[in-house]
C-alpha positions in Angstrom: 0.0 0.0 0.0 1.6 3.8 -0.7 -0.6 6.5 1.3 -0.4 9.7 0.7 -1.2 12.2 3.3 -2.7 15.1 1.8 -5.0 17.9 1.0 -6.7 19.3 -1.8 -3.9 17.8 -4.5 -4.5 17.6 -7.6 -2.0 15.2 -9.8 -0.5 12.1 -9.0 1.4 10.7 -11.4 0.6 6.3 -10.1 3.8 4.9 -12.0 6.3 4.7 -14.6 7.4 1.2 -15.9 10.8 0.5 -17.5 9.1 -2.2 -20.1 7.7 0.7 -23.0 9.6 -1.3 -25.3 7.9 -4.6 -24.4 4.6 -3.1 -24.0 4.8 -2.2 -27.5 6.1 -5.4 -28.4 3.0 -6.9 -26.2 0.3 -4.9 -28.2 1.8 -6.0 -31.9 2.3 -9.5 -31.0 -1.5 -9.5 -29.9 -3.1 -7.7 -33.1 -0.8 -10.2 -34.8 -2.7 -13.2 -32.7 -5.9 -12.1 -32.9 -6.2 -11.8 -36.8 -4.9 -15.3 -36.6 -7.9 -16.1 -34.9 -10.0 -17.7 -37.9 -13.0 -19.4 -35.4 -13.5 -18.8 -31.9 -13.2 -21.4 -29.2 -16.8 -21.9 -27.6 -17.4 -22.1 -24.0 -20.5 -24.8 -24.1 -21.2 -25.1 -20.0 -20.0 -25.0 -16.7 -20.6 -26.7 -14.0 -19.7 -25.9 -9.9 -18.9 -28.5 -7.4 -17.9 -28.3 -3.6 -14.8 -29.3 -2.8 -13.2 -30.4 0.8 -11.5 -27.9 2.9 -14.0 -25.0 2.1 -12.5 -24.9 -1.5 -15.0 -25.4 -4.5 -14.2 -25.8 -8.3 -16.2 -24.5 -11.4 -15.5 -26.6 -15.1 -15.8 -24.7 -18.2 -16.5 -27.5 -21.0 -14.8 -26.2 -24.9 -16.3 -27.6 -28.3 -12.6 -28.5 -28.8 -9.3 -28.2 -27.3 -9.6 -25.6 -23.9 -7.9 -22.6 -24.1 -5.7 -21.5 -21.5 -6.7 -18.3 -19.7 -5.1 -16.0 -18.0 -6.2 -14.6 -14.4 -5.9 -12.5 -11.3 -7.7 -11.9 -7.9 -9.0 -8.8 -6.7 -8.8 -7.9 -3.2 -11.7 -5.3 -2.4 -14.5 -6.4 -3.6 -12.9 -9.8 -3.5 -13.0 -12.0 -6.7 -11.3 -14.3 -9.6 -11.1 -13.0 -12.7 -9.9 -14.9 -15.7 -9.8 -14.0 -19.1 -9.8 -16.1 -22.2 -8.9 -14.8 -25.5 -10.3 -15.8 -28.6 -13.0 -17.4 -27.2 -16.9 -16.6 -27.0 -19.8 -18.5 -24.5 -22.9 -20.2 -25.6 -24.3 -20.3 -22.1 -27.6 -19.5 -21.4 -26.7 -17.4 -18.6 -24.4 -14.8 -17.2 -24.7 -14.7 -13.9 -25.0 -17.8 -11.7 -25.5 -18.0 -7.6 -22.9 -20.1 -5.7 -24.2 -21.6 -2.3 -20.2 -22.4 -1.0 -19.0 -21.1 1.9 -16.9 -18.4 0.1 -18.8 -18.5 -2.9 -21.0 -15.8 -3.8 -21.6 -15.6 -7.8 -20.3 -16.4 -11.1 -20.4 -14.1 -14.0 -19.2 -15.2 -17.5 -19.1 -12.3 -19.9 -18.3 -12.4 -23.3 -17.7 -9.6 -26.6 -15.3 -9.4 -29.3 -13.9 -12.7 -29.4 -13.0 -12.4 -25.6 -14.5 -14.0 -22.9 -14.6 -12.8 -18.7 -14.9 -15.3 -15.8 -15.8 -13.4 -13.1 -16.1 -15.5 -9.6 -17.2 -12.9 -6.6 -16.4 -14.4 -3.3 -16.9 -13.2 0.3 -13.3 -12.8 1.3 -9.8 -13.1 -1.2 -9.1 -16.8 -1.6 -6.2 -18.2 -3.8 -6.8 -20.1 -6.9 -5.4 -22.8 -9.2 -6.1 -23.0 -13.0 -6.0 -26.3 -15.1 -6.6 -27.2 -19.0 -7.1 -30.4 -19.9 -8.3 -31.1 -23.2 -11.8 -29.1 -23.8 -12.1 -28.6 -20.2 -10.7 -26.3 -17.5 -11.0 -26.3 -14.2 -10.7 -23.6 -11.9 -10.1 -24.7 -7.9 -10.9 -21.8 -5.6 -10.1 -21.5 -1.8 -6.9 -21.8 0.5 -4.5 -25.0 -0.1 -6.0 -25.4 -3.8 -2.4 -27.1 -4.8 0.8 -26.1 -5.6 -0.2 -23.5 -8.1 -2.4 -21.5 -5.0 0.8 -21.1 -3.0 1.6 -18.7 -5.5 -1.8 -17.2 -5.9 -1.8 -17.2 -9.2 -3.5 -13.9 -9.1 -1.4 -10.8 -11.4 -2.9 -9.0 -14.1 -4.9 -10.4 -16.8 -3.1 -9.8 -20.5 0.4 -10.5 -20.6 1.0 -10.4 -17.2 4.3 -12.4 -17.3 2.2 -16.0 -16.6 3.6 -19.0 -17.1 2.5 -22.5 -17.9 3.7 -25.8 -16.9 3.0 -29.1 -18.2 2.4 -31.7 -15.8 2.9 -35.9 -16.6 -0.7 -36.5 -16.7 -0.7 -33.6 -19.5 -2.8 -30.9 -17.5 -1.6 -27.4 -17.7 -1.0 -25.2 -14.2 -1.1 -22.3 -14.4 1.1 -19.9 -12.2 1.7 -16.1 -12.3 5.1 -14.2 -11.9 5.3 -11.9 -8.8 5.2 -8.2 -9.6 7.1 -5.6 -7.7 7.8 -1.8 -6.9 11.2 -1.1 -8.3 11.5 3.1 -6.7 9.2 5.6 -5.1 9.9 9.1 -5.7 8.4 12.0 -5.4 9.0 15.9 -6.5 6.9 18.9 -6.7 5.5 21.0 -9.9 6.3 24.1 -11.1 3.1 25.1 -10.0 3.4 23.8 -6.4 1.4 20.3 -7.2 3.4 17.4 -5.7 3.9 14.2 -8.1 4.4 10.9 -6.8 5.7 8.1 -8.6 5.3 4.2 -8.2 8.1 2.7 -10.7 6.8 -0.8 -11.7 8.4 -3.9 -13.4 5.1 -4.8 -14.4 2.9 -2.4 -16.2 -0.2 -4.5 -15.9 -0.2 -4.6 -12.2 -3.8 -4.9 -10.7 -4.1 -1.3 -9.0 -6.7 0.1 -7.1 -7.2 3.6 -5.5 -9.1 4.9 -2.8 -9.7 7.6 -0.6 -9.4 7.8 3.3 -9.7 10.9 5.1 -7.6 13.2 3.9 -5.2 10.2 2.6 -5.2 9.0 -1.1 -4.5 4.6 -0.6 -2.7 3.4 -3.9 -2.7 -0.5 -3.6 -1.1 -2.6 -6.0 -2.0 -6.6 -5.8 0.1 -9.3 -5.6 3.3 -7.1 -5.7 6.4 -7.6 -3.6 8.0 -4.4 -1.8 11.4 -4.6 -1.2 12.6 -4.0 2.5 14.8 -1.2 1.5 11.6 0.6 0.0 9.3 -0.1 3.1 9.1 3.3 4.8 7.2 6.5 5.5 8.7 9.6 4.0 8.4 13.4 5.0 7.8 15.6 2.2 6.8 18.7 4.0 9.7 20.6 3.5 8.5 20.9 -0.1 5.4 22.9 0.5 3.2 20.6 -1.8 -0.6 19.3 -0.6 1.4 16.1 -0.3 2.7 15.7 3.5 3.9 12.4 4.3 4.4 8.8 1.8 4.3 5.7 3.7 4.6 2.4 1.9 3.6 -0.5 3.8 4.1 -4.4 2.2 0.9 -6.3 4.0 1.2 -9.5 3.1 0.0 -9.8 -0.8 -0.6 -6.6 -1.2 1.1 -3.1 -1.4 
């Protein structure tokens, strides 16, 4: 989490990433993909079952060979979201009620060739994601499997995922770690004070809110190094901005 004490400011600048070159790289690669696409991958049901331990699964069923999404958890509200590209649902519904004991809803959304799994939950749970011919399978709740340790859970496209085939030919699917590389700040020219969140991810899930007279910047599933854990007096630049404090609490900073 970075807080900013403040009043009345006006521009923050969230972040700067060091991978402009790969981002662009990112964005040809995926016009390049998608007019590849000749026929969508259909998502013909899905089916939820409750699983020991408080964990619960939900199986999307393909007319062909699954494709392989790619996913992260938001903390507030808390959900799953995983997106699969060229793909499009034939489900007669969009929203279904879950009855587990985290479980709250499932929303599968779909539109230009793209399709949204949406699970809202009660409280942030890990996850584990497998493919297996025209199905996957998505495990939901604390001590899902290997996969969960890592909780799977950074930005949706090209989020630095990664893949791994097991013997029995599934696919698990685990997320690189994201992480704040520098915080600095500086003031304007017009007396406006500019704080910076350097990133080595540009797709990191954000989310900002407002406390009192605070402005919370949290970034999800992103590792703060020790040397950059600290709360920083700004004062003496006479901006709205008075104090930065960046706090690592647990997954999220």
């Amino acid at each position: 989490m970075v807080k900013f004490g403040e009043s009345g400011m006006k521009v923050i600048r969230w972040f700067e990433t060091s991978m402009r070159t790969g981002i662009k790289a990112a964005c040809a690669t995926g016009i390049l993909t998608h007019a590849a696409v000749t026929q969508a991958a259909t998502i013909e049901d899905i089916s939820f079952s409750a699983l020991p331990n408080e964990q619960f699964e939900i199986k999307l069923d393909f007319d062909g060979q699954a494709v392989v999404p790619k996913g992260y958890t938001v903390q507030s509200p808390a959900r799953v979201v995983l997106d699969f590209e060229g793909t499009e649902s034939a489900l007669k519904e969009k929203k279904y009620p879950l009855s587990f004991t985290n479980g709250e809803s499932a929303v599968v959304l779909s539109a230009g060739g793209r399709t949204r799994v949406i699970v809202n939950l009660e409280s942030p749970a890990p996850y584990e994601v497998e493919s297996s011919g025209d199905i996957v399978t998505l495990v939901v709740g604390h001590g899902a499997g290997a996969g969960a340790a890592a909780m799977a859970s950074t930005q949706s496209m090209s989020n630095g995922s990664k893949s791994t085939k097991r013997r029995d030919g599934t696919v698990a699917i685990r997320q690189t770690e994201n992480a704040v590389e520098d915080v600095d700040f500086s003031r304007s020219e017009s007396g406006e004070g500019i704080v910076s969140v350097k990133l080595a991810n540009a797709n990191t899930p954000i989310d900002v809110s407002k406390e009192g007279s605070s402005i919370i910047l949290s970034l999800y599933r992103t590792a703060l190094p020790q040397a950059l854990d600290r709360k920083l007096d700004v004062i003496d630049f006479a901006t709205p901005i008075k104090t930065i404090d960046t706090v690592g609490d647990g997954l999220t900073t």
